[in-house]
C-alpha positions in Angstrom: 79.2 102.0 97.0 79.0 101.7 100.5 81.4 102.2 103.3 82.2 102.1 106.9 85.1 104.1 108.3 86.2 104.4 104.8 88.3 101.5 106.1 87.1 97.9 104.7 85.0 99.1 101.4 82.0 97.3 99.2 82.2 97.8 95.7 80.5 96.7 92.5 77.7 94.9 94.1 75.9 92.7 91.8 72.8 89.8 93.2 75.7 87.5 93.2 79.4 89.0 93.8 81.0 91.8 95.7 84.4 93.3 95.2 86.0 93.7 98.6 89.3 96.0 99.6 91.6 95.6 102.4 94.0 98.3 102.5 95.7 100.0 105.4 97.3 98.4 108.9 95.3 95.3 110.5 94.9 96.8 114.1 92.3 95.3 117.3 89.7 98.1 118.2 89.5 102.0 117.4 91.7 103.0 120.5 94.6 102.4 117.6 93.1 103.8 114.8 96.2 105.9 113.9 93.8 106.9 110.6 91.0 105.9 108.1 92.9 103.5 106.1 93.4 100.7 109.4 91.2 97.8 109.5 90.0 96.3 112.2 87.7 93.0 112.9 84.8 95.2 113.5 85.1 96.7 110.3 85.1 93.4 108.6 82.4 91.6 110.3 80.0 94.3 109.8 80.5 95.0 106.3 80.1 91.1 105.6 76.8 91.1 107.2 75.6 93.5 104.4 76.4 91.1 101.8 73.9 88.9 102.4 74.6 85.8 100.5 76.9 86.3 97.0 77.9 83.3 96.0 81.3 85.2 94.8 83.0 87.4 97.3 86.6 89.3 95.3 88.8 90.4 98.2 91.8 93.0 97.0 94.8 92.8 99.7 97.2 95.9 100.0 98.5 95.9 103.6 102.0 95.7 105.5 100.3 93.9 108.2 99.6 94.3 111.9 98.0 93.0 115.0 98.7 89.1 114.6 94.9 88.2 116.7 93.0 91.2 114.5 94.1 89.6 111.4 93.4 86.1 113.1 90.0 87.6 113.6 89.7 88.7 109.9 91.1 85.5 108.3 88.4 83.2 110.2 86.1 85.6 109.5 86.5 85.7 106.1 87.4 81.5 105.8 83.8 81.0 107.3 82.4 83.4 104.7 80.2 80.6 102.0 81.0 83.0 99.0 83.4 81.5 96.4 86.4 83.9 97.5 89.0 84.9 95.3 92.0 87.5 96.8 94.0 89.4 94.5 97.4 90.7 96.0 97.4 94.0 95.2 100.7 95.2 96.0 101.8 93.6 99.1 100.6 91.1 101.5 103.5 91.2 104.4 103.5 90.2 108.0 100.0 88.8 109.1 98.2 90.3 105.9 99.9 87.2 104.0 97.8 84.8 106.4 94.4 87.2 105.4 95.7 86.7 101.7 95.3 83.1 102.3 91.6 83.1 103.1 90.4 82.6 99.7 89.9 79.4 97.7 92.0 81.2 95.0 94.7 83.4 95.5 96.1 85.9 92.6 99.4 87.6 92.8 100.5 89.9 90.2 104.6 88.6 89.5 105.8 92.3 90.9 103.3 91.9 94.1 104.9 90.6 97.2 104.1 88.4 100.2 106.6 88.9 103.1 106.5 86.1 106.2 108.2 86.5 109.3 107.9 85.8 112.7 105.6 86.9 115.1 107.2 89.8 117.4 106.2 92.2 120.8 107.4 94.4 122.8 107.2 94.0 126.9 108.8 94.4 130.3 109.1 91.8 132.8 111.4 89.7 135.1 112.7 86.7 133.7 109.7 84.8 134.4 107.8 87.5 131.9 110.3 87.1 129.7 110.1 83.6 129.2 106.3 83.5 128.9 106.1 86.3 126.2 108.4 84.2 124.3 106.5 80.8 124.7 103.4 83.3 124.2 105.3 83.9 120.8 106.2 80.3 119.7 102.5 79.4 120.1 100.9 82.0 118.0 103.9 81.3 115.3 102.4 77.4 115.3 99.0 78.7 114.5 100.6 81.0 111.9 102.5 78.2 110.3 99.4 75.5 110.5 97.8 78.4 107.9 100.7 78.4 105.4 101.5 74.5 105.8 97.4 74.0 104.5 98.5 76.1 101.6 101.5 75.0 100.1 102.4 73.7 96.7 102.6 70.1 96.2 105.8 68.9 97.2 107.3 71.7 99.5 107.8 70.6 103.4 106.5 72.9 106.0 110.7 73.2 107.1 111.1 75.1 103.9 108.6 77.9 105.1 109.8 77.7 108.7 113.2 78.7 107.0 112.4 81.8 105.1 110.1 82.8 108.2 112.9 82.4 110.3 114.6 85.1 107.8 112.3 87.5 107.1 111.8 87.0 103.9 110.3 89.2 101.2 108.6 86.5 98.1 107.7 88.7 94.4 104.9 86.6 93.3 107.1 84.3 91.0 109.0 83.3 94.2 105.7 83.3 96.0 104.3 80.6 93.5 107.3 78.0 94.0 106.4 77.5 98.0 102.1 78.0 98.2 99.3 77.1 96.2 98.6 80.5 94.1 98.5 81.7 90.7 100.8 84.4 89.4 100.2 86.8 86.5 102.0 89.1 84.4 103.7 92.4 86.5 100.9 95.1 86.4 101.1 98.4 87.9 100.7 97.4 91.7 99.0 99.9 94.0 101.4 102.0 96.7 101.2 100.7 100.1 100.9 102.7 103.1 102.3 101.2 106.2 103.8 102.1 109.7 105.4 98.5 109.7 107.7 99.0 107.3 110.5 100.8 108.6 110.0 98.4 111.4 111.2 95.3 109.8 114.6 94.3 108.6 114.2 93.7 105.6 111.5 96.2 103.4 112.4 96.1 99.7 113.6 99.5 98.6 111.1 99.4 95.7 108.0 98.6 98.1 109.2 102.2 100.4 109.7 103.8 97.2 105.9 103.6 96.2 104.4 104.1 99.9 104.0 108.0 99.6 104.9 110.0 103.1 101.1 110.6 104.4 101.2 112.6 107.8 99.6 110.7 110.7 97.1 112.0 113.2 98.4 114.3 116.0 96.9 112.1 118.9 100.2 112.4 122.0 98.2 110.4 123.8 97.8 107.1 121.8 101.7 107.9 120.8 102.8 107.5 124.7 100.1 104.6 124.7 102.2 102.9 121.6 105.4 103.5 123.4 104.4 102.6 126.8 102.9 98.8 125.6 103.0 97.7 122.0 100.5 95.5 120.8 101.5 92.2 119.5 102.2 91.9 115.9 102.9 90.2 113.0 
């Protein structure tokens, strides 16, 4: 096994597949590292330049999401890859961690996994002229966002529908998850615990998926925290 930052991990190498995990926060460069689980682009592009070429790349998502241009970053990235990629939801996919979970040409979702859309969100000062930019700043990035899911939906459902439970925040098991994108659901397993910052941020976090995220203690860093407070990055 091999590893960078403990981060974005290899596994079960063979001359033709890999077994790739994404688990932690999606963040933009180390200056936001809160600790080892966060991925960032970096992370990603250099640990798929060691896999020279498989011709089947397994990707396993566990992530409440992040930085809406990291995880950008990571679903081109990993959409440009020429592997045969196949994601498996691990637990939950929410906020721009659904988008990564889209990168691969198959997507698995356990039935008690989740996938949670929303939309896009900052935080920023500004006179009214600020104002108004951040939030055409917004509506822009949520169009990229939406062109992702709309190129993945199930036969038959109208991007309006997704707009609509975007609008809502809204929280999708993969049963209800299967009914509006192209992915295949199987039976409940035991899904991995999820570790997030996010998810006391938004509205809406199932009590079952804070029930299995176990308290972990962050790094003492003041600095980065007044940083954070001072000028949020922009997230999804």
């Amino acid at each position: 096994m091999r590893a960078i930052k403990d981060v974005f991990t290899i596994k079960n190498q063979t001359d033709s597949s890999a077994d790739l995990f994404i688990y932690g926060d999606i963040i933009n460069n180390t200056g936001w590292k809160w600790d080892d689980s966060d991925v960032m682009p970096d992370d990603v592009k250099n640990i798929l330049g060691q896999l020279d070429d498989k011709s089947n790349l397994n990707i396993y998502v566990n992530s409440g999401g992040g930085s809406v241009f990291a995880g950008l970053a990571i679903y081109n990235m990993l959409k440009r890859n020429k592997a045969q990629k196949t994601v498996y939801v691990d637990g939950v996919a929410a906020s721009i961690a659904s988008v990564i979970a889209l990168a691969g040409d198959r997507v698995v979702v356990p039935s008690n996994a989740f996938l949670m859309i929303h939309k896009p969100w900052t935080v920023g000062v500004g006179n009214a002229n600020d104002l108004r930019k951040m939030a055409e700043d917004l509506d822009n990035i949520e169009s990229g966002i939406m062109n992702v899911y709309k190129e993945n939906l199930k036969e038959g459902i109208e991007i309006e529908e997704i707009q609509q439970l975007v609008d809502a925040e809204t929280w999708l098991s993969g049963e209800e998850a299967e009914k509006y994108f192209d992915i295949e659901v199987v039976e409940a397993k035991e899904v991995a615990a999820c570790m997030s910052d996010y998810f006391d941020k938004y509205q809406k976090t199932p009590n079952k998926v804070v029930a299995k995220a176990p308290f972990i203690p962050k790094k003492d860093n003041n600095e980065q925290l007044k940083i954070q407070n001072a000028l949020d990055l922009l997230e999804l």
